[in-house]
KEKE-3310 file (N, C-alpha, C; in steps of 0.2 Angstrom, whole numbers, plus 5000, padded with zeros to 4 digits):
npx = (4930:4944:4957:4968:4966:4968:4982:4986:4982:4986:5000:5003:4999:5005:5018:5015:5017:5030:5034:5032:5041:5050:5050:5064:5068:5083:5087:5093:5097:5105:5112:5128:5146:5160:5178:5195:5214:5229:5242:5259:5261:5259:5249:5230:5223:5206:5190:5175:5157:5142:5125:5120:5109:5097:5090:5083:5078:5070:5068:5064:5060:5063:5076:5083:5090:5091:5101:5102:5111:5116:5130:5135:5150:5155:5153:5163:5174:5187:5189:5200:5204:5212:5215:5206:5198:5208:5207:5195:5201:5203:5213:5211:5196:5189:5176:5171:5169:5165:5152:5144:5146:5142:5133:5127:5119:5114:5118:5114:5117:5111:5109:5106:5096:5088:5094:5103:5120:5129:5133:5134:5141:5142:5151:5153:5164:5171:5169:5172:5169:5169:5170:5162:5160:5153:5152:5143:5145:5136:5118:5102:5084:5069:5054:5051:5046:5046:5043:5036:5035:5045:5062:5077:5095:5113:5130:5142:5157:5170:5181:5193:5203:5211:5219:5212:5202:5209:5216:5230:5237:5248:5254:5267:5265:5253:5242:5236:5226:5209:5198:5181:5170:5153:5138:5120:5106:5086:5071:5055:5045)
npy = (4961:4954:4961:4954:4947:4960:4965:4954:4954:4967:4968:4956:4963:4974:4966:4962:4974:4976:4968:4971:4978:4994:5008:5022:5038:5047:5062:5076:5086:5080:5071:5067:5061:5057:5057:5055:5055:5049:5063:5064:5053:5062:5070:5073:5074:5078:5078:5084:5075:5076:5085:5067:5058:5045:5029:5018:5003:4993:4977:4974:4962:4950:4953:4959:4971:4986:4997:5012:5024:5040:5047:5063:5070:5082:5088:5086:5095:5101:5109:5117:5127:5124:5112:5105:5108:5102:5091:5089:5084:5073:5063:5060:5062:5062:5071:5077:5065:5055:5060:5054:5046:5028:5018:5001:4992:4977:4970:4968:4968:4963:4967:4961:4969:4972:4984:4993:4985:4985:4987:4980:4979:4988:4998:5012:5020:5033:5024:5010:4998:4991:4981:4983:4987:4995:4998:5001:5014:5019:5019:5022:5025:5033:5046:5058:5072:5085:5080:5069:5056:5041:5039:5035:5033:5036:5032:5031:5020:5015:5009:5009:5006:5018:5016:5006:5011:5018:5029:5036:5046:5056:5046:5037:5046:5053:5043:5028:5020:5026:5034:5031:5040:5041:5050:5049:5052:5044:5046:5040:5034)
npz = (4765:4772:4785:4781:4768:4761:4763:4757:4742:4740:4741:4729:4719:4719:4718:4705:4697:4701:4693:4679:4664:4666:4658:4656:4654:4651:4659:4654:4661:4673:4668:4663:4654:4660:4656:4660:4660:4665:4664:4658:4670:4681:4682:4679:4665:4663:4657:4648:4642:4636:4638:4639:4629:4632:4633:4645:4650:4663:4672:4685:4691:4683:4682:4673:4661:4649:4640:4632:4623:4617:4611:4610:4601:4599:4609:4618:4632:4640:4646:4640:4629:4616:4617:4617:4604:4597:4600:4592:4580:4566:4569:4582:4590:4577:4575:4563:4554:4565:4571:4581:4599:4607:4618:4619:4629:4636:4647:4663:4680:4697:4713:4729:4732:4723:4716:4703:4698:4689:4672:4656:4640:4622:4617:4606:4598:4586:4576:4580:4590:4607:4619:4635:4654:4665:4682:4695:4705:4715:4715:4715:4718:4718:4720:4713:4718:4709:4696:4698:4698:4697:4697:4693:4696:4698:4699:4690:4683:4673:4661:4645:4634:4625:4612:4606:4599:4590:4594:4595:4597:4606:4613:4623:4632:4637:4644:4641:4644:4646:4660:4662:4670:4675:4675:4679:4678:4679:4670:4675:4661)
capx = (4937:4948:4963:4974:4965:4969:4987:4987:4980:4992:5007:5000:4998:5016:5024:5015:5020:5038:5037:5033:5049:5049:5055:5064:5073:5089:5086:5098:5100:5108:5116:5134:5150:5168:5184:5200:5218:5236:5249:5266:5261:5260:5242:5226:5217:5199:5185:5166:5153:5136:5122:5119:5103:5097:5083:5083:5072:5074:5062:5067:5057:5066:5084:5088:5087:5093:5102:5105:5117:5120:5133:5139:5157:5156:5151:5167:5176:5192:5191:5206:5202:5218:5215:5195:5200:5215:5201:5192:5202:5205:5216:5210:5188:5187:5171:5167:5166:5159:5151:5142:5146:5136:5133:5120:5121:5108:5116:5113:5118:5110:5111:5100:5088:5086:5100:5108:5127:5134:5130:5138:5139:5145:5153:5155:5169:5178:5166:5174:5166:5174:5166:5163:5157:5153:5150:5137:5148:5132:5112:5095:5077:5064:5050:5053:5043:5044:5040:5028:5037:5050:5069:5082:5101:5119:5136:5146:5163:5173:5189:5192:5208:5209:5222:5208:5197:5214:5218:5235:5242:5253:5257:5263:5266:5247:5239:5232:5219:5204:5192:5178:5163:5147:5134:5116:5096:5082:5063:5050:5040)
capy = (4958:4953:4964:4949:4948:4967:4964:4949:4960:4975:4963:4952:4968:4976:4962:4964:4980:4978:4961:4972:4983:5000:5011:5027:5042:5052:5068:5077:5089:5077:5064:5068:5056:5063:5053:5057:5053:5054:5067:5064:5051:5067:5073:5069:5078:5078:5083:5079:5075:5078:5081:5063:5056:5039:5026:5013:4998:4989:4975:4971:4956:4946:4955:4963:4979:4987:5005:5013:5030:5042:5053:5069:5069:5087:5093:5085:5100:5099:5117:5121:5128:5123:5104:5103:5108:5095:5081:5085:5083:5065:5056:5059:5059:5060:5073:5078:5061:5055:5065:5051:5037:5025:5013:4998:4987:4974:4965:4971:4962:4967:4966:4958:4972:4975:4988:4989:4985:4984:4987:4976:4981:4988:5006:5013:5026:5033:5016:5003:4993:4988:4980:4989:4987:5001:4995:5007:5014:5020:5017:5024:5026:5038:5047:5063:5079:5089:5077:5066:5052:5037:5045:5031:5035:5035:5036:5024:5021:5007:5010:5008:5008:5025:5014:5001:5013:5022:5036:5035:5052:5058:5038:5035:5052:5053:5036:5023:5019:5033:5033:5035:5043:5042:5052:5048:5052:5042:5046:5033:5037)
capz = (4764:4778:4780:4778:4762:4755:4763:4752:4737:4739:4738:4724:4713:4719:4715:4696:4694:4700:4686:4674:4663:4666:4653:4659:4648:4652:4661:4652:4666:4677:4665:4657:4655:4662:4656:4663:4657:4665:4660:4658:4674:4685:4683:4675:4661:4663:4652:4650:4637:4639:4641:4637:4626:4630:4638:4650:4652:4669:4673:4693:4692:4678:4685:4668:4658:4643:4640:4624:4626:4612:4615:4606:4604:4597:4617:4622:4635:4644:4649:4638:4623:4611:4619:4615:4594:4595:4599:4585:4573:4562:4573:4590:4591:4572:4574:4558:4553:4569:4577:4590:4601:4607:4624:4621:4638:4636:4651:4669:4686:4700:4721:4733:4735:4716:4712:4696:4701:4683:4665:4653:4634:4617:4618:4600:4598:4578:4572:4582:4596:4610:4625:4641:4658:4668:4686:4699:4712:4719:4712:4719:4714:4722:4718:4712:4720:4705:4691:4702:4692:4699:4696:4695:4692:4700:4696:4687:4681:4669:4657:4639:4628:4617:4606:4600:4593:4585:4596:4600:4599:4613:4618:4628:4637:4640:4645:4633:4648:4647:4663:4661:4676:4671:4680:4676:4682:4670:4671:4673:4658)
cpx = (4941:4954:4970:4974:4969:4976:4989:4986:4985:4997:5007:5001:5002:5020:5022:5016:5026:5041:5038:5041:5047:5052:5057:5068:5078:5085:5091:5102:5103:5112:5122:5140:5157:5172:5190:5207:5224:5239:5255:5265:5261:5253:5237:5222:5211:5194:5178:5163:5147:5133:5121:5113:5102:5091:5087:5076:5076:5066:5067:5066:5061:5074:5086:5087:5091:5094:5105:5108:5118:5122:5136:5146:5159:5156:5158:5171:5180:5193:5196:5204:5206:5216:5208:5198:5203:5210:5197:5194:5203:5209:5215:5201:5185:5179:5167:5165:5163:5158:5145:5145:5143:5137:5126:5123:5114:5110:5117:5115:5117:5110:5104:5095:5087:5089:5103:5115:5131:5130:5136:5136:5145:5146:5157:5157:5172:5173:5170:5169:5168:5169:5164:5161:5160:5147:5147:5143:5141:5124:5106:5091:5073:5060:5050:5048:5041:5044:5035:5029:5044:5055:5073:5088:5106:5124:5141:5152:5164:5179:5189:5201:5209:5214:5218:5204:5203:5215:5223:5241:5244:5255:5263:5265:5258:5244:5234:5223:5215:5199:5189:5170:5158:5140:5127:5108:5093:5074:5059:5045:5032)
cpy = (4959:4957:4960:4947:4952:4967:4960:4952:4964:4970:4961:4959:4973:4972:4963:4968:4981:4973:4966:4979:4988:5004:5019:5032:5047:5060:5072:5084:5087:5070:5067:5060:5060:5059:5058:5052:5054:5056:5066:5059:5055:5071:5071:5076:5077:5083:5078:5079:5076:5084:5073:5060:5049:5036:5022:5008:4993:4986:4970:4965:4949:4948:4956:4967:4979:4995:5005:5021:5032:5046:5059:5073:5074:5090:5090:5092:5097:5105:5122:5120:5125:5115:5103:5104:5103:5089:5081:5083:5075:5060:5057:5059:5061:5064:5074:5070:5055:5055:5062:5047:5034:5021:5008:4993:4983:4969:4969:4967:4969:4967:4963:4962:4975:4982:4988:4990:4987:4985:4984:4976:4982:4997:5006:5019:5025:5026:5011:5001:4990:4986:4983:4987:4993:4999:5003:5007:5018:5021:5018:5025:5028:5042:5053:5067:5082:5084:5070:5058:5048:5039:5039:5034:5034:5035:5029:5023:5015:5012:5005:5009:5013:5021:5009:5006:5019:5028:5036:5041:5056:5052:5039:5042:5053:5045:5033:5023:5025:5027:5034:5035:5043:5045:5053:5048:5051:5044:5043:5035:5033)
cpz = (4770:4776:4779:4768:4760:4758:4757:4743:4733:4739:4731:4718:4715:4717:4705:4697:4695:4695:4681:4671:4665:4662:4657:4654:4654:4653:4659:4656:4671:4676:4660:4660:4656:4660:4660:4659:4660:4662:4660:4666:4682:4686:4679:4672:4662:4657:4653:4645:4640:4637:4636:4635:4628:4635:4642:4650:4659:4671:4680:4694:4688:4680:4678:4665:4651:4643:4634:4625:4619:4614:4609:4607:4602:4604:4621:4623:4639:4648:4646:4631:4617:4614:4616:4604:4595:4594:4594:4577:4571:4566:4579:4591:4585:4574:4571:4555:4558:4574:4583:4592:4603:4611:4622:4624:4637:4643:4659:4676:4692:4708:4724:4734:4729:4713:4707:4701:4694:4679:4661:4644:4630:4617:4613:4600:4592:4576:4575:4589:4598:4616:4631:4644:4664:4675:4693:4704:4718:4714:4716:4715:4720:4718:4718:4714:4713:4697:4693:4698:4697:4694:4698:4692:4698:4696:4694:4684:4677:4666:4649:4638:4623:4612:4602:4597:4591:4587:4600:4599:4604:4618:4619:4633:4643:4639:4642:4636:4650:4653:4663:4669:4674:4676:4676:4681:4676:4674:4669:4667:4657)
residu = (UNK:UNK:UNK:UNK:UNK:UNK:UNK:UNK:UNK:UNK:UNK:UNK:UNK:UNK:UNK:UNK:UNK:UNK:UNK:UNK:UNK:UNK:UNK:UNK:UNK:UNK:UNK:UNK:UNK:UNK:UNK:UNK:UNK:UNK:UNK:UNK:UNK:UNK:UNK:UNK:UNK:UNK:UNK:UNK:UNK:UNK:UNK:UNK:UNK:UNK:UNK:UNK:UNK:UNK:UNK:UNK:UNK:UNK:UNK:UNK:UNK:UNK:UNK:UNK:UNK:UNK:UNK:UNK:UNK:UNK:UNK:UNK:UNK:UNK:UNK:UNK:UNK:UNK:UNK:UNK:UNK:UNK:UNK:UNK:UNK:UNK:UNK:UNK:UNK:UNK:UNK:UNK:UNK:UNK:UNK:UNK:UNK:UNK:UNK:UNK:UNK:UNK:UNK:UNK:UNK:UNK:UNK:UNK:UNK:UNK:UNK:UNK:UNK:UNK:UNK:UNK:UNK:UNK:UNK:UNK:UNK:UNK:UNK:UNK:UNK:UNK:UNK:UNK:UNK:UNK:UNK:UNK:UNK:UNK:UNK:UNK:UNK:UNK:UNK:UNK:UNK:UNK:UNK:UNK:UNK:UNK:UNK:UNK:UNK:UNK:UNK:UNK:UNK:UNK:UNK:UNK:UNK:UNK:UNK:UNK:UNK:UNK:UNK:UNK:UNK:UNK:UNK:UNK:UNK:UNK:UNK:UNK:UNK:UNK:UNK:UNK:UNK:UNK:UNK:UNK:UNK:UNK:UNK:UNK:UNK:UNK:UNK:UNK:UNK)
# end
């Protein structure tokens, strides 16, 4: 075989392996979600969820994917003990009655070298579903050393309304608009 051939080859059968989807799972040692909220327009509360459960499918070749996200709204942490009980009670993340959320993003948009840029979806919080998009401020894939396994993730941010899904205690002192951070690594399985 010529080596124009076996260049021609190794392309041919790179390119079907990047057609086909990749399935990858949440590394839950490297995936949680941070919101943040102004105070009195003077400071911002922060807290985190996490670790976060959830897959990925990304099929580079077709330019779309699919992410499903459960989150446990019992690990929400702001650091301050009296502030973490308030959220769980009935008008502010409703835990005992429920205790996940949930992101499913069936739409992806991605950059000229095959990046995800965006994920475009349904983020369920207290049983409502609000739309969401949570755009990549930054996005890489590499070949993991110690799981011997392709490792994609980055950091990503969007915003939501805590008054649509019914969370409007301390309005407007504390701000309607929650941000949300989302830091994420998935394993190609």
């Amino acid at each position: 075989m010529s080596s124009l051939a076996a260049i021609a080859l190794l392309f041919t059968l790179t390119a079907a392996a990047q057609a086909q989807p990749v399935h990858y799972r949440f590394d839950p040692t490297h995936t949680f979600a941070h919101f943040e909220l102004t105070h009195f327009g003077t400071s911002t509360i922060r807290g985190r969820l996490g670790p976060l459960h959830g897959d990925v499918e990304i099929d580079r070749g077709a330019r779309r994917g699919r992410v499903q996200v459960e989150i446990d709204t019992s690990l929400a942490s702001t650091g301050v003990s009296v502030l973490d009980a308030r959220m769980r009670e009935p008008d502010m993340l409703a835990m005992q009655a429920h205790p996940k959320a949930y992101l499913v993003a069936e739409r992806m948009e991605f950059d000229e070298a095959g990046r995800v840029k965006a994920l475009r979806g349904e983020f369920t919080l207290k049983g409502v579903s609000l739309p969401l998009t949570l755009t990549a401020v930054r996005f890489n894939c590499y070949t993991s050393p110690l799981f011997r396994r392709e490792v994609c993730g980055g950091d990503f941010e969007g915003q939501f309304s805590r008054g649509a899904v019914g969370i409007t205690h301390s309005l407007p002192f504390v701000s309607d608009t929650v941000r949300l951070l989302v830091t994420v690594e998935a394993i190609a399985q």
